[in-house]
N, CA, C and O atoms as a Tripos MOL2 file, in Angstrom:
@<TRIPOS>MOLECULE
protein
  268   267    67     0     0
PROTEIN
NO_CHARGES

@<TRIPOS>ATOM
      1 N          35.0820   -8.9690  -73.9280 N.3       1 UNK1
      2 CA         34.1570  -10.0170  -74.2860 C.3       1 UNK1
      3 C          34.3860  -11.2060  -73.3560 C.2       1 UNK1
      4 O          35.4720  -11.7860  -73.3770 O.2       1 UNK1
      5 N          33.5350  -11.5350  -72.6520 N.am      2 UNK2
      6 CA         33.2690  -12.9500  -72.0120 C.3       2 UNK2
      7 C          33.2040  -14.4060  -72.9350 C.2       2 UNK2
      8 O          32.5330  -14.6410  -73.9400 O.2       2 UNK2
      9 N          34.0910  -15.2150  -72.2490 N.am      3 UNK3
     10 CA         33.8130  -16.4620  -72.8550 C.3       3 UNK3
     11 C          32.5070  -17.5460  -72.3540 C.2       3 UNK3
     12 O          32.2040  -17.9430  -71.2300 O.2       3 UNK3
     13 N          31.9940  -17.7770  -73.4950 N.am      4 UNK4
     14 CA         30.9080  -18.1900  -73.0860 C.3       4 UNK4
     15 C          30.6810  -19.6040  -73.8030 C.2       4 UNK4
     16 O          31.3940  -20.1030  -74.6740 O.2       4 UNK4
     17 N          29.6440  -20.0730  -73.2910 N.am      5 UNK5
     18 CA         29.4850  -22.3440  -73.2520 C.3       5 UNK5
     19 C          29.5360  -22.6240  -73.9780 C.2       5 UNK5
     20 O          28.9020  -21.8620  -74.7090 O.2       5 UNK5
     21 N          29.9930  -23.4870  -74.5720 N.am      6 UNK6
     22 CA         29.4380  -23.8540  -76.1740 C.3       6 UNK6
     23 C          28.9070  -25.1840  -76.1930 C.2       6 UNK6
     24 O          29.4200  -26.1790  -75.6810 O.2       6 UNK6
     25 N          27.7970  -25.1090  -76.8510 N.am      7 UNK7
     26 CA         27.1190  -26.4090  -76.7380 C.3       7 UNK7
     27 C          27.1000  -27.3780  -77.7480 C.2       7 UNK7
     28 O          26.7270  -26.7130  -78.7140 O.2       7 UNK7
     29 N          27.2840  -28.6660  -78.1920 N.am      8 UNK8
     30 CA         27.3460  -29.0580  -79.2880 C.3       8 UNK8
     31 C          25.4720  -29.7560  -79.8140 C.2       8 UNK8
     32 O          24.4600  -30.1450  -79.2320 O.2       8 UNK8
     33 N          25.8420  -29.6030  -80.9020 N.am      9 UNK9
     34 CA         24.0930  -29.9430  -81.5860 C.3       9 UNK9
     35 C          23.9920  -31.2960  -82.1050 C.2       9 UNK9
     36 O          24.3690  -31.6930  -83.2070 O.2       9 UNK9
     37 N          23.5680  -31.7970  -81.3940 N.am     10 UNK10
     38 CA         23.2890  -33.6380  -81.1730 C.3      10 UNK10
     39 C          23.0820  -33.9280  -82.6650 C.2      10 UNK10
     40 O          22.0640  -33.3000  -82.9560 O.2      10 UNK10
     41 N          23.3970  -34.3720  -83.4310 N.am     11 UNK11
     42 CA         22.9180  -35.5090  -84.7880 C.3      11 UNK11
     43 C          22.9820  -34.3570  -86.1740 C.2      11 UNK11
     44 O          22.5920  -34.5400  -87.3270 O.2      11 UNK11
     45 N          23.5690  -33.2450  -85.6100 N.am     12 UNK12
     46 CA         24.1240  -32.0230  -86.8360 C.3      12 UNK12
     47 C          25.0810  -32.4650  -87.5600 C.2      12 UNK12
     48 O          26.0280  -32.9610  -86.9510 O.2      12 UNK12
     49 N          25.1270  -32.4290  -88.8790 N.am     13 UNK13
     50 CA         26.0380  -32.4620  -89.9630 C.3      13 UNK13
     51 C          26.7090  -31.5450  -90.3650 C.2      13 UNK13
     52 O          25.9620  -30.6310  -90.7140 O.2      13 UNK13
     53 N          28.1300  -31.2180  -90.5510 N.am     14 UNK14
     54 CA         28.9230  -29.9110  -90.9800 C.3      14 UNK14
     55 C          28.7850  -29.8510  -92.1210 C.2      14 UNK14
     56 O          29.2270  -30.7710  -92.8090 O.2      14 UNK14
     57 N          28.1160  -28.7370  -92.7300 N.am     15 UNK15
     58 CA         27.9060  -28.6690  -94.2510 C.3      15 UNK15
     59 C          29.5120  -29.0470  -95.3440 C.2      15 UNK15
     60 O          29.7070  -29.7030  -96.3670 O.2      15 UNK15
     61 N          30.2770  -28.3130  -94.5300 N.am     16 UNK16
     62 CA         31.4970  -28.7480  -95.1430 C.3      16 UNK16
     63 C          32.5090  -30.0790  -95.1200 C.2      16 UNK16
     64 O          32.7120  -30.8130  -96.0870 O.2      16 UNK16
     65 N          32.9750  -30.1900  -94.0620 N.am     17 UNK17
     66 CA         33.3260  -31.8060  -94.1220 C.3      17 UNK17
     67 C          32.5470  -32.8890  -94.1870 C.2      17 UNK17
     68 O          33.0030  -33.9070  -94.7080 O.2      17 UNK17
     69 N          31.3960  -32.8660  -93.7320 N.am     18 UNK18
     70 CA         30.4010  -33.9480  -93.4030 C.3      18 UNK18
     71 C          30.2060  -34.5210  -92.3720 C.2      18 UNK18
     72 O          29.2520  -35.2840  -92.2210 O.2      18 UNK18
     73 N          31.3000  -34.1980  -91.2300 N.am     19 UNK19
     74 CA         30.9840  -35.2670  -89.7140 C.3      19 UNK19
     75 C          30.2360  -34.6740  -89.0910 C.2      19 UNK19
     76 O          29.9840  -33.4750  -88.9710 O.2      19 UNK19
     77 N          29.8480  -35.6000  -88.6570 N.am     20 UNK20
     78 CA         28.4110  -35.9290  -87.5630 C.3      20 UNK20
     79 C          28.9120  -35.2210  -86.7350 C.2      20 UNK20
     80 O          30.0790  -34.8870  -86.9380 O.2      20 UNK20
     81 N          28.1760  -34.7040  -85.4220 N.am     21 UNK21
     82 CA         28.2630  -34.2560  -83.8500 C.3      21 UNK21
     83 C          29.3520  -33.5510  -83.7950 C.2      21 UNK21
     84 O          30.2070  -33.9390  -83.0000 O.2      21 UNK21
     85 N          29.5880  -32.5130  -84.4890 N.am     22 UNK22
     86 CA         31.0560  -31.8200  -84.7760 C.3      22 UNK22
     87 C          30.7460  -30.2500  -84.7700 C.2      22 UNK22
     88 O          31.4940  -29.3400  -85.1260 O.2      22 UNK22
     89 N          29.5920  -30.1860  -84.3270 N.am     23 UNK23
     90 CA         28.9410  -28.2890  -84.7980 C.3      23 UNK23
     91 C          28.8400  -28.3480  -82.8860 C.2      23 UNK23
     92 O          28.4630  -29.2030  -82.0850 O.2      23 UNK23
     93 N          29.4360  -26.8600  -82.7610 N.am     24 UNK24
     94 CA         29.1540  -26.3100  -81.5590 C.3      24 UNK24
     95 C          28.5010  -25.0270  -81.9140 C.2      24 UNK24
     96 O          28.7890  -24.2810  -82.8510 O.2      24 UNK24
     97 N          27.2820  -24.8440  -80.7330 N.am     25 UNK25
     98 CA         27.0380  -23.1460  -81.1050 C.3      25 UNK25
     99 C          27.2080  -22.7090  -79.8160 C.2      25 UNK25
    100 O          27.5040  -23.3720  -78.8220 O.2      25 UNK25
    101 N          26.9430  -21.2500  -79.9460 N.am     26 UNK26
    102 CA         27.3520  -20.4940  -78.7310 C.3      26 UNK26
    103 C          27.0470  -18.8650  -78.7970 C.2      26 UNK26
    104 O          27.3250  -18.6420  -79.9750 O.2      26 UNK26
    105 N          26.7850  -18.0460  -78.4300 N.am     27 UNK27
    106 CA         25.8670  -16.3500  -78.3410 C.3      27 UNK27
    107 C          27.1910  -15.7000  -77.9620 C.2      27 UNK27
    108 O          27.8210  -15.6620  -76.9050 O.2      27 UNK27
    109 N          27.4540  -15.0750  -79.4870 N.am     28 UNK28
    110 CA         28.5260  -13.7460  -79.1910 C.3      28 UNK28
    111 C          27.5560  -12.5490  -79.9770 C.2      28 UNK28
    112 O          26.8900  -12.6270  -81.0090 O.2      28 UNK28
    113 N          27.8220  -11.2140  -78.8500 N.am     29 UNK29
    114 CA         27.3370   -9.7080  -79.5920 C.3      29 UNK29
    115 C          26.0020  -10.1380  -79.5220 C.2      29 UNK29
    116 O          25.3580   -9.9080  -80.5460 O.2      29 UNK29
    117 N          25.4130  -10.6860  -78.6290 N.am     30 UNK30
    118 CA         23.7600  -10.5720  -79.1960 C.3      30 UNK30
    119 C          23.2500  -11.6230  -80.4370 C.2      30 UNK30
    120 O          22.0550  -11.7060  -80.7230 O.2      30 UNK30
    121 N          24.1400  -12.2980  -81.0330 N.am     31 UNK31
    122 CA         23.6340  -13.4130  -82.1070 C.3      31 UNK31
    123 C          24.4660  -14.5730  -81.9240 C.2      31 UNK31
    124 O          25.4800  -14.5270  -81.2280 O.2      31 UNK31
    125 N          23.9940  -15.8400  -82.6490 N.am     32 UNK32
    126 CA         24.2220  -17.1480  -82.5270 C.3      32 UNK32
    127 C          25.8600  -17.1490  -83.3480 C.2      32 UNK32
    128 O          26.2150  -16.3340  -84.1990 O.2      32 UNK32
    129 N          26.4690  -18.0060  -82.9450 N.am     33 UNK33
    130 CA         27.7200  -18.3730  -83.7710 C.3      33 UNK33
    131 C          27.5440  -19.9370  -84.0960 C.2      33 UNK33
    132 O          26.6460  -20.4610  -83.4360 O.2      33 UNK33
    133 N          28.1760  -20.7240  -84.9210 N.am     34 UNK34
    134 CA         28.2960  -22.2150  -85.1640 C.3      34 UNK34
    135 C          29.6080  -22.5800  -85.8280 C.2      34 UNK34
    136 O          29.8910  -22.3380  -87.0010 O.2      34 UNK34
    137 N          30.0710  -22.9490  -85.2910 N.am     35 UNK35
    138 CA         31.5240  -23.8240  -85.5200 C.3      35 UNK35
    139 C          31.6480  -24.9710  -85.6710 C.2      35 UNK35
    140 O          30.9400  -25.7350  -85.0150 O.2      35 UNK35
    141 N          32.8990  -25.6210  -86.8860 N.am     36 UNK36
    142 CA         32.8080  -27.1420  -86.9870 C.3      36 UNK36
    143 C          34.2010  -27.2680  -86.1010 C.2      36 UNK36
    144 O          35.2180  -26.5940  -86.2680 O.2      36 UNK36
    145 N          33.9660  -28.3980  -85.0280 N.am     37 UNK37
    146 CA         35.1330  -28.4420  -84.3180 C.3      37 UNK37
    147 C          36.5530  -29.1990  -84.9570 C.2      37 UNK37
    148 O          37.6830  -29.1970  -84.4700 O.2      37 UNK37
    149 N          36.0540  -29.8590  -86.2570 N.am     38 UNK38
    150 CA         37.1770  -30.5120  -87.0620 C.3      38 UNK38
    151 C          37.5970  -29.9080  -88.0090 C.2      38 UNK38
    152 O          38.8090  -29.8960  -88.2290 O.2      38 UNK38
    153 N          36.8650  -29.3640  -88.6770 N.am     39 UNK39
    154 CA         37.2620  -28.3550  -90.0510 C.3      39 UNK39
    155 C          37.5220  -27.0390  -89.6140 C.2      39 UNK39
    156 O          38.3590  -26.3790  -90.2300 O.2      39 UNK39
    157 N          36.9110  -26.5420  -88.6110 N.am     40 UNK40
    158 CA         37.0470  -25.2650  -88.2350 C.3      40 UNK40
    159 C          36.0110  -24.0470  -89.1110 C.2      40 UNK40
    160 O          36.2100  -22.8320  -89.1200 O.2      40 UNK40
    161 N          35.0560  -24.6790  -89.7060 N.am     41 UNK41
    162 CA         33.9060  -23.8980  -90.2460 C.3      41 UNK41
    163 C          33.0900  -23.3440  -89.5510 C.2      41 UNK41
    164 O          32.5510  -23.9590  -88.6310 O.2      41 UNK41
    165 N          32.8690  -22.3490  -89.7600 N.am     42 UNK42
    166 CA         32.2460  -21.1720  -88.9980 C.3      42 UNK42
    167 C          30.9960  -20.2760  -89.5140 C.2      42 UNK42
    168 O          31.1690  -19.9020  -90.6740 O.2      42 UNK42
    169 N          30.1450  -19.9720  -89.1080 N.am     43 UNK43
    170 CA         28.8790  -19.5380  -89.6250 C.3      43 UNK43
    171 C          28.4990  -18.3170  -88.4890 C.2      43 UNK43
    172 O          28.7990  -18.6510  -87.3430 O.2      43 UNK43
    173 N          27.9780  -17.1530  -88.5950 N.am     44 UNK44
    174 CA         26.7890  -16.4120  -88.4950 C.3      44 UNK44
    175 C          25.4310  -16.5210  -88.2000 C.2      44 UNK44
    176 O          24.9310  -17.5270  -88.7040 O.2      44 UNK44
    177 N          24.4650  -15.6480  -87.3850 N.am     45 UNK45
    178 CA         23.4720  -15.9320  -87.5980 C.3      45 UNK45
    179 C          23.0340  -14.5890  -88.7170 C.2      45 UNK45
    180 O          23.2170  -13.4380  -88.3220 O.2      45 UNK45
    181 N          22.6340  -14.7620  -89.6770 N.am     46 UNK46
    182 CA         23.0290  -13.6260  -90.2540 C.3      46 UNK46
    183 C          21.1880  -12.8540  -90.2310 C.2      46 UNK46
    184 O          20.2530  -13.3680  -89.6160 O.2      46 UNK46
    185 N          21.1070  -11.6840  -90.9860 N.am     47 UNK47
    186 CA         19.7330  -10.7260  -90.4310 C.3      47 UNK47
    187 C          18.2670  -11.6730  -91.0490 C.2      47 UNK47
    188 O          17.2140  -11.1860  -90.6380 O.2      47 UNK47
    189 N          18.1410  -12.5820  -91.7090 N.am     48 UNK48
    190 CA         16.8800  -13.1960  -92.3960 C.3      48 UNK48
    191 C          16.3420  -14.1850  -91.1370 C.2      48 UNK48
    192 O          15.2120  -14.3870  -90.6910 O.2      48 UNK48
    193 N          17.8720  -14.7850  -90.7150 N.am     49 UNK49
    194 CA         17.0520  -15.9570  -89.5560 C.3      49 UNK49
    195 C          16.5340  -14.6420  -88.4490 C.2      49 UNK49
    196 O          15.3920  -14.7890  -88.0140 O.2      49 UNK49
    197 N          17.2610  -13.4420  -87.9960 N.am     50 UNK50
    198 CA         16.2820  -12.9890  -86.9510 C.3      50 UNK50
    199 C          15.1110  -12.1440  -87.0060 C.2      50 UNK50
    200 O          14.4230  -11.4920  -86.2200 O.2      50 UNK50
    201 N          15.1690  -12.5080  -88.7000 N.am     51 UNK51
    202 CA         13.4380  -11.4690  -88.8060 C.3      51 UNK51
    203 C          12.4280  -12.3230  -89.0540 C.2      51 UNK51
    204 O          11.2320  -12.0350  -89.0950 O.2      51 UNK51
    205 N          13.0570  -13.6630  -89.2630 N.am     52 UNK52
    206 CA         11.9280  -14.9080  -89.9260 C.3      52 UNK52
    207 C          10.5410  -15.0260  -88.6760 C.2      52 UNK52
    208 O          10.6790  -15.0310  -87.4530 O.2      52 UNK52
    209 N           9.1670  -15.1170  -89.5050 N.am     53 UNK53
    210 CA          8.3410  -15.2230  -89.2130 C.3      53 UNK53
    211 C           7.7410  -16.4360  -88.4780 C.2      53 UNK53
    212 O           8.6620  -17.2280  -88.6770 O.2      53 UNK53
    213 N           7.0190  -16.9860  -87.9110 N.am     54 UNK54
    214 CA          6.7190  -17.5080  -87.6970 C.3      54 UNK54
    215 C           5.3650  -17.8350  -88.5120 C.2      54 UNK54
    216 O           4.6230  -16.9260  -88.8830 O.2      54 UNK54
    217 N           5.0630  -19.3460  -88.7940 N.am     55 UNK55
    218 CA          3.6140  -20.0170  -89.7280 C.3      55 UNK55
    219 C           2.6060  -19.2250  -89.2500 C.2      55 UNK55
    220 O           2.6240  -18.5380  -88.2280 O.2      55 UNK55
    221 N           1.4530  -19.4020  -90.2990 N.am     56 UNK56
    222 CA          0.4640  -18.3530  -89.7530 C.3      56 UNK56
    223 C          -0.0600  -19.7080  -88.6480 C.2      56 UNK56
    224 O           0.3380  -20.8710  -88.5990 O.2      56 UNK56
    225 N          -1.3390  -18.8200  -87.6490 N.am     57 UNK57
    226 CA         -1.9100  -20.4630  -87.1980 C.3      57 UNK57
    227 C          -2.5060  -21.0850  -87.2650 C.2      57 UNK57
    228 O          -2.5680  -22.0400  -86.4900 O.2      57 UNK57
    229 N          -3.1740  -20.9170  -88.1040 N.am     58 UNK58
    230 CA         -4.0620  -21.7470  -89.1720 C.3      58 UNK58
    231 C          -3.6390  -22.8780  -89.6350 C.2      58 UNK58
    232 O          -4.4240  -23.8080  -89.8180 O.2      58 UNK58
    233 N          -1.9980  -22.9980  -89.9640 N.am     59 UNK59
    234 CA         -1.3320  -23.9530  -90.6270 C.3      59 UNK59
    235 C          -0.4310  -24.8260  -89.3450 C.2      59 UNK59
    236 O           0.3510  -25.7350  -89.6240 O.2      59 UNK59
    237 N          -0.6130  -24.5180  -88.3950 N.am     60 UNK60
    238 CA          0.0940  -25.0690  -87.0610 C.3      60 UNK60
    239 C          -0.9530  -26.3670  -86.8850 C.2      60 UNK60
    240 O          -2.1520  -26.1010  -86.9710 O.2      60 UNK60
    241 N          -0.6370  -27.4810  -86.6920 N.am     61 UNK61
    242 CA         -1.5800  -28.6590  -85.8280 C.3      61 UNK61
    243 C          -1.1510  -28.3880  -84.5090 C.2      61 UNK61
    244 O          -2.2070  -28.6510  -83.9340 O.2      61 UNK61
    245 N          -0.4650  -28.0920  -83.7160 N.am     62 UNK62
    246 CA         -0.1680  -27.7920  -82.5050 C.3      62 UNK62
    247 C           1.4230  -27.6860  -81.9410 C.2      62 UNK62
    248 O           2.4540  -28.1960  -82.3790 O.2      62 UNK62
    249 N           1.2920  -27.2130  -81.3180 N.am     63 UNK63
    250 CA          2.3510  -26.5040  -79.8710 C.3      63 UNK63
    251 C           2.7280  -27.2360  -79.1810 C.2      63 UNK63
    252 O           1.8770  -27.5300  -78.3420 O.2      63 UNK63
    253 N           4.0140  -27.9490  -79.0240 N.am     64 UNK64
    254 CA          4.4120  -28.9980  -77.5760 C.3      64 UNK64
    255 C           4.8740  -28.3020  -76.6130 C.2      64 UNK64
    256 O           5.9850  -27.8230  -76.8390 O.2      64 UNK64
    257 N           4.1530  -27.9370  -75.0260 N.am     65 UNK65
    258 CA          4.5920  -27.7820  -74.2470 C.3      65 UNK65
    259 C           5.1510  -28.5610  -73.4880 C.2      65 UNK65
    260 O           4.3340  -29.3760  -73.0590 O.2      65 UNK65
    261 N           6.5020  -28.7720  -72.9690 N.am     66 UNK66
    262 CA          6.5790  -29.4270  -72.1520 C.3      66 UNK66
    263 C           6.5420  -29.2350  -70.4990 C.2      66 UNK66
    264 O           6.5380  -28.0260  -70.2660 O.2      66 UNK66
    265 N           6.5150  -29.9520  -69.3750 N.am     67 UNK67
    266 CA          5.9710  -29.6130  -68.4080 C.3      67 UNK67
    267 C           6.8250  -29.6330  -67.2200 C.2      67 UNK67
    268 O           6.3690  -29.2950  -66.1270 O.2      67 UNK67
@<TRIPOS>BOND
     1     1     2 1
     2     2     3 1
     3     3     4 2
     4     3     5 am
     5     5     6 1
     6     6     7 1
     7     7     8 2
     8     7     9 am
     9     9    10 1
    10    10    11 1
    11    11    12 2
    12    11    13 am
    13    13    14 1
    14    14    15 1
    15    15    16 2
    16    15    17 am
    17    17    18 1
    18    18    19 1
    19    19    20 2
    20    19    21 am
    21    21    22 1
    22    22    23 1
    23    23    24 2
    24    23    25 am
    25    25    26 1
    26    26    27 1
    27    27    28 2
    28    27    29 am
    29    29    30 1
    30    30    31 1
    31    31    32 2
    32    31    33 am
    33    33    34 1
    34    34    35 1
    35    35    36 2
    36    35    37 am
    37    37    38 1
    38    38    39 1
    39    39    40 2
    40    39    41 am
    41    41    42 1
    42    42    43 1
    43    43    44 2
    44    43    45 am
    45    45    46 1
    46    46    47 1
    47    47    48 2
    48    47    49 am
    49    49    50 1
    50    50    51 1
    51    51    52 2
    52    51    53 am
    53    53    54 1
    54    54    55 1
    55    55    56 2
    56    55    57 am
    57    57    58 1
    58    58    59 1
    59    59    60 2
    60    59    61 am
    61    61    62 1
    62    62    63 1
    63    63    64 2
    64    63    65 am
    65    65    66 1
    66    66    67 1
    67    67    68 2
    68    67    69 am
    69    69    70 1
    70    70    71 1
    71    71    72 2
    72    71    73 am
    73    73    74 1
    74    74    75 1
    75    75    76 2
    76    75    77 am
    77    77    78 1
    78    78    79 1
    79    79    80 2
    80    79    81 am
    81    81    82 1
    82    82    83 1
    83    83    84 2
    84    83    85 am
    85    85    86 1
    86    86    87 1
    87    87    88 2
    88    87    89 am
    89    89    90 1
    90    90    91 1
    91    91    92 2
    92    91    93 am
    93    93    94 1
    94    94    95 1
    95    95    96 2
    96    95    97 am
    97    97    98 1
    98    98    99 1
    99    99   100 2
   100    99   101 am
   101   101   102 1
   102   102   103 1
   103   103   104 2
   104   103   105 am
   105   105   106 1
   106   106   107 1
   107   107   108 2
   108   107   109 am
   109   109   110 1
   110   110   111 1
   111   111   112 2
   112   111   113 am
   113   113   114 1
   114   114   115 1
   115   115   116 2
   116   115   117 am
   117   117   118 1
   118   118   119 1
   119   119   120 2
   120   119   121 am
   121   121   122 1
   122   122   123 1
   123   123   124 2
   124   123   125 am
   125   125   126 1
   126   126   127 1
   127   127   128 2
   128   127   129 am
   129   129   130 1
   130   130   131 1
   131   131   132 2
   132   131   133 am
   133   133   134 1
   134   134   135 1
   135   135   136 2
   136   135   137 am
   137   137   138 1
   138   138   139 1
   139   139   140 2
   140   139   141 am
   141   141   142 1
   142   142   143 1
   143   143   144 2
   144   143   145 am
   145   145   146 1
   146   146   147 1
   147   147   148 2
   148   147   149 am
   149   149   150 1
   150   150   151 1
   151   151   152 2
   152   151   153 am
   153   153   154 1
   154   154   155 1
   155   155   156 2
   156   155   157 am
   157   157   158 1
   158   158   159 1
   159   159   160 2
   160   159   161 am
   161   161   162 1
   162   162   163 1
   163   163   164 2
   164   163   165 am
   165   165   166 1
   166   166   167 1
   167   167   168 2
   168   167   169 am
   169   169   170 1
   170   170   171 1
   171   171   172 2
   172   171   173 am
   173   173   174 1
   174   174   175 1
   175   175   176 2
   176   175   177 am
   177   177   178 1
   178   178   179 1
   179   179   180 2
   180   179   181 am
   181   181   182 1
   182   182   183 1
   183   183   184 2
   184   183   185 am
   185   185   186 1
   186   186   187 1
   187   187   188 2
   188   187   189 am
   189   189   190 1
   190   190   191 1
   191   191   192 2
   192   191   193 am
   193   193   194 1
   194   194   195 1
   195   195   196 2
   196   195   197 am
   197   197   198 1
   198   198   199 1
   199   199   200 2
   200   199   201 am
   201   201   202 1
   202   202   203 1
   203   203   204 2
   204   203   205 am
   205   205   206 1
   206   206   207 1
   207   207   208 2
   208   207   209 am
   209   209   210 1
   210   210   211 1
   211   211   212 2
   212   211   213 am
   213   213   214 1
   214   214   215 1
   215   215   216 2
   216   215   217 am
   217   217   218 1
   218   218   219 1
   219   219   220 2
   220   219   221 am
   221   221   222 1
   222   222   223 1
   223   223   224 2
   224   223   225 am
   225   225   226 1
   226   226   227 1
   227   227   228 2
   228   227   229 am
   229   229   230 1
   230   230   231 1
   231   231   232 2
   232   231   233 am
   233   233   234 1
   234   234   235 1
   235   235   236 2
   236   235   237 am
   237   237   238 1
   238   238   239 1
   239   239   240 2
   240   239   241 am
   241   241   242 1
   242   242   243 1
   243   243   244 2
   244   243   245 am
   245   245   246 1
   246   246   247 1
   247   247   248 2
   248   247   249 am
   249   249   250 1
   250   250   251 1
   251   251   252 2
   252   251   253 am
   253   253   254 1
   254   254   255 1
   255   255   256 2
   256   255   257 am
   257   257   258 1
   258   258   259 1
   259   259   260 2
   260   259   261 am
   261   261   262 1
   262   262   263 1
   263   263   264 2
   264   263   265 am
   265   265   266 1
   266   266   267 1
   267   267   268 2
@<TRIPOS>SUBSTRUCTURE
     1 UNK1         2 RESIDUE 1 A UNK
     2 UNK2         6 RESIDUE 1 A UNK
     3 UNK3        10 RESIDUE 1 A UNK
     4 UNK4        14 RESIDUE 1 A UNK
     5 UNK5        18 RESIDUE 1 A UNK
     6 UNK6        22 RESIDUE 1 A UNK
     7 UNK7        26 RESIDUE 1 A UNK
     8 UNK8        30 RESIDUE 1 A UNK
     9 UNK9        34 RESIDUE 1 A UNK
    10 UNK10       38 RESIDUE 1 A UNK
    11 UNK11       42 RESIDUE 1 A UNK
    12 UNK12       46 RESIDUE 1 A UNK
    13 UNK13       50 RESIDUE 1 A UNK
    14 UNK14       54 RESIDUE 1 A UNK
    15 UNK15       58 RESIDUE 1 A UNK
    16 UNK16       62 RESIDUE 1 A UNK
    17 UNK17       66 RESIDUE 1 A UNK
    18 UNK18       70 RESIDUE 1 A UNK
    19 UNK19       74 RESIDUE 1 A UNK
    20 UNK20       78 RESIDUE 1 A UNK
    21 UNK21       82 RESIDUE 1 A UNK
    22 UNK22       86 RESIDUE 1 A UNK
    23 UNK23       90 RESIDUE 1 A UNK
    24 UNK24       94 RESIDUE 1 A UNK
    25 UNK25       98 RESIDUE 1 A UNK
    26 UNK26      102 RESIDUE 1 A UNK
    27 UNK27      106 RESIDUE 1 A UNK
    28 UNK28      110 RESIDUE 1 A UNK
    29 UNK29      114 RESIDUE 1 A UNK
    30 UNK30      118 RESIDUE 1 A UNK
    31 UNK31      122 RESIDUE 1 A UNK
    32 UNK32      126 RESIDUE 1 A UNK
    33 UNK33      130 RESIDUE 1 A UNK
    34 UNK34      134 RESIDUE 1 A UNK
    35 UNK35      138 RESIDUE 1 A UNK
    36 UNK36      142 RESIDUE 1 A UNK
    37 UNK37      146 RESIDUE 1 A UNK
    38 UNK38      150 RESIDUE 1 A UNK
    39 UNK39      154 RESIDUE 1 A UNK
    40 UNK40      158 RESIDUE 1 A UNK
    41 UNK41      162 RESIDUE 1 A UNK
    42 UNK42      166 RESIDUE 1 A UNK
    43 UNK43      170 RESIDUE 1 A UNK
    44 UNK44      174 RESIDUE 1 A UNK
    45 UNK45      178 RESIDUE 1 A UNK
    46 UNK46      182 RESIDUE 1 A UNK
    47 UNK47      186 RESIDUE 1 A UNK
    48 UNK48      190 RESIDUE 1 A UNK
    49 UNK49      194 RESIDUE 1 A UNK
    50 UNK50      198 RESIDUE 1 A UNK
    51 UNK51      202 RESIDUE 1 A UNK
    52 UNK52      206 RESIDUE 1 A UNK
    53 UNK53      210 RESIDUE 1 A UNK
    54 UNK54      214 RESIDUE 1 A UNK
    55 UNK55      218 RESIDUE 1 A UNK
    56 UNK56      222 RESIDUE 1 A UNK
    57 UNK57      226 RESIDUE 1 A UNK
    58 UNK58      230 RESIDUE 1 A UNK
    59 UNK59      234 RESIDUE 1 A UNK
    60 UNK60      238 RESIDUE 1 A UNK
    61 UNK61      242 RESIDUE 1 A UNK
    62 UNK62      246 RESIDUE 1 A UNK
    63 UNK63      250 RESIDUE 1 A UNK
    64 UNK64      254 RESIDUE 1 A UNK
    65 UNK65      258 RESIDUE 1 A UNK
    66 UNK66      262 RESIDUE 1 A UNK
    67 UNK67      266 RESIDUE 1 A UNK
């Protein structure tokens, strides 16, 4: 297994301790990981977030592309 970047998630809250700017994520095996860098809490992406649907588009006001 390769070590790979970990990025931290700007203005994220650790469900468990509570500090701010403390969640890193990062892609092991093909799915997302998330870690609290103070508590050491750790999360999954587990099978519901990668089957979740997307809104129908009917209910979309629009799409931001950026350029």
């Amino acid at each position: 297994m390769t070590a790979k970047r970990k990025r931290f998630i700007a203005g994220a809250t650790c469900p468990v301790c509570h500090s701010a700017d403390t969640l890193a994520v990062w892609r092991e095996d093909n799915s997302y990981r998330v870690a609290c860098v103070k508590c050491g809490y750790t999360q999954g992406q587990d099978d519901d977030m990668i089957s979740a649907k997307r809104p129908d588009k009917e209910n979309i006001i629009g799409i931001f592309h950026p350029e």
